[in-house]
N, C-alpha and C positions, 0 to 999 in steps of 0.2 A: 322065698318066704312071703306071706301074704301079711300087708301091713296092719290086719285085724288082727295077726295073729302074736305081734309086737306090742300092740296098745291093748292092752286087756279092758273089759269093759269098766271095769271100778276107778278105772285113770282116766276116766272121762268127765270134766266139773262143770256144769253146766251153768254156775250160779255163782263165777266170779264178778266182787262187787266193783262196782264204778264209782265215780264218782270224786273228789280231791282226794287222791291216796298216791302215797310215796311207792316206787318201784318197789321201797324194801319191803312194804309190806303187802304188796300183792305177789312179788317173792316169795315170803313166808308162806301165804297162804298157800301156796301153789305147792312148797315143798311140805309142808304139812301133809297134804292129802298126799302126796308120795308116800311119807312115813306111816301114814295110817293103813293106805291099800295097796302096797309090794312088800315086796324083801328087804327094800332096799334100808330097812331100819334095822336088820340082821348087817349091814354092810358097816366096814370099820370108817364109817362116817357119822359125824354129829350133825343135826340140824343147822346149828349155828354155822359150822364150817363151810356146806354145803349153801349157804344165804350171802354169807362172804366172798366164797367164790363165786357165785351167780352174780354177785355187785359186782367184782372186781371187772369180770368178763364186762359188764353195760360200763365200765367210765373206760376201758379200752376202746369200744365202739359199741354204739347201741344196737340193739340184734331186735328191735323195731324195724323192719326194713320198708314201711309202708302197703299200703293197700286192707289197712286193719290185722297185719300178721306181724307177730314178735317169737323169736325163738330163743329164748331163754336157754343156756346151756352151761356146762361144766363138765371137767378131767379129771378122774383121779384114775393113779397109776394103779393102787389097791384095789381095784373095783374088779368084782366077780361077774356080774352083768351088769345087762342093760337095760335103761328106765328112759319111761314116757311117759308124757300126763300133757290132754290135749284141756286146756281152760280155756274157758267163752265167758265171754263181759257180753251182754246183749244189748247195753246202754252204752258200750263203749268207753274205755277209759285213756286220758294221758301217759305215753310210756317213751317220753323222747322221741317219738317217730320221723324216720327221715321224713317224712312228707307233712309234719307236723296233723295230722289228723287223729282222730283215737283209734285205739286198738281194741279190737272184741275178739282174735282169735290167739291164745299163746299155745306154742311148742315145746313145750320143755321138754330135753334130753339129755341126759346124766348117762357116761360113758366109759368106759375103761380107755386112760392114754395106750393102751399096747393097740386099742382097734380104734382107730379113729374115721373109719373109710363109713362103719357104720350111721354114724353120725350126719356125714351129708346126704348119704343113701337114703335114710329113712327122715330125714327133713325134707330131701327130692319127693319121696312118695309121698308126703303129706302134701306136698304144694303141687301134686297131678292130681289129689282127690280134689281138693278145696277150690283150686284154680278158676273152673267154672264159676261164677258170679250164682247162679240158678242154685249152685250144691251150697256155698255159703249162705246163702236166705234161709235154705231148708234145713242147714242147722241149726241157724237163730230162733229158728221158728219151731225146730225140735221142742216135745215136751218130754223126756227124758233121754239120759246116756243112753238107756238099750237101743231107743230108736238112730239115736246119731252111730250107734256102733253097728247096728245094721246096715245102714249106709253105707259106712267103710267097708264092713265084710261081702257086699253084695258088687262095691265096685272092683273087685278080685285087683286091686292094687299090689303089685308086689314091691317088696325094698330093695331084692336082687337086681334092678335096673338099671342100664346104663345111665350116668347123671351127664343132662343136657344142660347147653348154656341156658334158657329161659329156666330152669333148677337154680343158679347159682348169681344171674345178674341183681340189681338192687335196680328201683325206681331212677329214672335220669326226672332231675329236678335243674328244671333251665331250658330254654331254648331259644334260638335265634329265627329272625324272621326276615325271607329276601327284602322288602323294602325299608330294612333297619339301616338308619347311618351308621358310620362305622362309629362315632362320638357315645350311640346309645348302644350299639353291642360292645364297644370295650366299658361302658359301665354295667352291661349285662352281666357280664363275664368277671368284672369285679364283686357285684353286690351276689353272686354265690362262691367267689373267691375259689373258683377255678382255670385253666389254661384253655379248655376246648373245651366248645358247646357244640349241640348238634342244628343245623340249618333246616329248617322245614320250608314248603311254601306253602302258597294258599290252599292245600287241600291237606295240610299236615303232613305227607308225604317227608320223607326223609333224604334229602339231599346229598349232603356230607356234612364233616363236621369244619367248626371255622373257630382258629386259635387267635389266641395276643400276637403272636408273631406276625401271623396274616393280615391283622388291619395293622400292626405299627408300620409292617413293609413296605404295603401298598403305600405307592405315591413317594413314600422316602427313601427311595435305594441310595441317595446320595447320602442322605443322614448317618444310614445303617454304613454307612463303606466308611465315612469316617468314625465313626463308634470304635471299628476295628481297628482301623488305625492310630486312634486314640480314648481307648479304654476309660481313661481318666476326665474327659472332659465333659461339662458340667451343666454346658447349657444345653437347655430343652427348649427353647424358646422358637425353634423351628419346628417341632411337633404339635405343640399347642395352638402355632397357627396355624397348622394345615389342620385343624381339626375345626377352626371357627373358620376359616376361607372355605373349606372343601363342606360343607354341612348338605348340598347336594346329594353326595355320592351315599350309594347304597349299598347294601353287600351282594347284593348280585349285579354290582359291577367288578366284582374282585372276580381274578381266574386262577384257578390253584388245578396244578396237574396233577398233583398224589393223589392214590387212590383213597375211596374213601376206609375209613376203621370198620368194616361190618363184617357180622357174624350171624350165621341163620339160626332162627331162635331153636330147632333140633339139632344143632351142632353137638359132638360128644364134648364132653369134658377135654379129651385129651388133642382135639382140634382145636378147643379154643385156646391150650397152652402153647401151642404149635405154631397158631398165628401168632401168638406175641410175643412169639422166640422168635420165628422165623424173621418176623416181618417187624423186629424189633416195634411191635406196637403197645406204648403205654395204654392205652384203653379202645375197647371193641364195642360198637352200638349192637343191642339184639334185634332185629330188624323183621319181621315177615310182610309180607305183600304192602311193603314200601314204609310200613310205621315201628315205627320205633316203640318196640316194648319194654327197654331197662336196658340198664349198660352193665359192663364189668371189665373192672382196671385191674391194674395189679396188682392191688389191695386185696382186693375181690378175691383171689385166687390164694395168696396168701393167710388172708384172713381166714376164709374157709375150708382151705384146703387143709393146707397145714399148719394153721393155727386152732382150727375147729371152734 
């Protein structure tokens, strides 16, 4: 099924406002024009409800996932079909985004819980038309829906497509740098309040990734063996100096044999589940020709898969 043939052209709003506005109410706005150009106001849903659950969904996780793209969505079990409405803010607006930047493109898709498989499918196809940087200008630059819906219908986009990891990863926010001391990657690594960052080097180029465990080990194997041997004891007072004595050392003096977490940015869906079953990996970098394009954890998978 071709994705123009999903998004009709009347669900296309070219003239969402910017500016200091609360999620709810670019929300609203958003389901408004649903209710005015589908069916979906013959469906045993209220506006109101339908605004609630699109909040509810953003304080779970904000579906901003950066690069100016927000996919706004909601379940209901009731529902007879399926609704779309692509909104553009062309001044760009605040919407929680992981990357903290504004958002100019939203996806909104309202779905029946019995099909949910739809839902990633055709948020896939939106982000293979829009992907190209050149295709998003030219829709900002569009001076009506017909022409942006031309666009889609001309890029014979189907929704029937297999969903790839670069469909489903989120922006990786963070990175490490070989001649980082270990002092500044483990505050790297705290001030985004995560366990593993990815290693680049001087060409941006993707490395591997490097955890808390990696810099606390280095250098304190003796520390780490009694930890285990005594669980309970309190002092740190041997790590804190090796971190003001050793302020030399850099993380490409660390050697770590595991492979690294990657995954190729056309990998199927069902390979990237694979790897991090198989290969018990909590998170996979999406990688092509050495750079890291977004990641996806096990969140990721959950979140979208089966969370929708």
């Amino acid at each position: 099924m071709k994705l123009s043939f999903m998004l009709q052209k009347n669900c296309i709003i070219t003239n969402i406002k910017g500016g200091c506005r609360g999620r709810e109410d670019i929300l609203r706005e958003m389901v408004d024009a649903l209710f005015e150009n589908t069916e979906l106001k013959e469906e045993n849903i209220g506006k109101g409800e339908l605004v609630l659950s699109l909040l509810e969904r953003e304080k779970q996780q904000p579906t901003s996932l950066g690069d100016g793209f927000a996919f706004p969505h909601a379940r209901f079990p009731e529902l007879k079909s399926f609704y779309m409405l692509l909104g553009i803010c062309r001044e760009g607006v605040e919407f929680n985004s992981l990357d903290d930047k504004a958002t100019n493109f939203f996806i909104m898709t309202i779905v029946s819980s019995a099909n949910p498989e739809i839902l990633l499918k055709s948020r896939a196809a939106m982000m293979r038309f829009m992907m190209p940087l050149p295709v998003r200008k030219a829709i900002l630059k569009a001076k009506s829906k017909d022409e942006i819906w031309e666009m889609i219908d001309k890029s014979n986009i189907r929704v029937d497509y297999e969903i790839l990891a670069k469909e489903i990863m989120r922006p990786q926010i963070g990175f490490l740098r070989l001649d980082m001391g270990l002092k500044e990657a483990a505050r790297t690594l705290h001030k985004y309040h995560i366990d593993t960052l990815p290693l680049l080097d001087g060409n941006n180029n993707f490395i591997r990734d490097i955890t808390c465990h990696d810099i606390f080990v280095y250098g304190l194997p003796d520390l780490f063996a009694n930890i285990r041997k005594a669980p309970s004891m309190k002092d740190i007072s041997e790590m804190d100096a090796f971190f003001k004595v050793n302020q030399a050392i850099t993380l490409k003096d660390l050697r770590i044999d595991r492979p690294a977490p990657v995954i190729d940015s056309e990998a199927p869906l069902m390979e990237v589940i694979y790897q991090m079953t198989l290969n018990a990996r909590n998170i996979l970098y999406v990688v092509k020709n050495k750079k890291i394009l977004g990641v996806i954890d096990r969140y990721n998978i959950i979140d979208k898969v089966l969370m929708g």
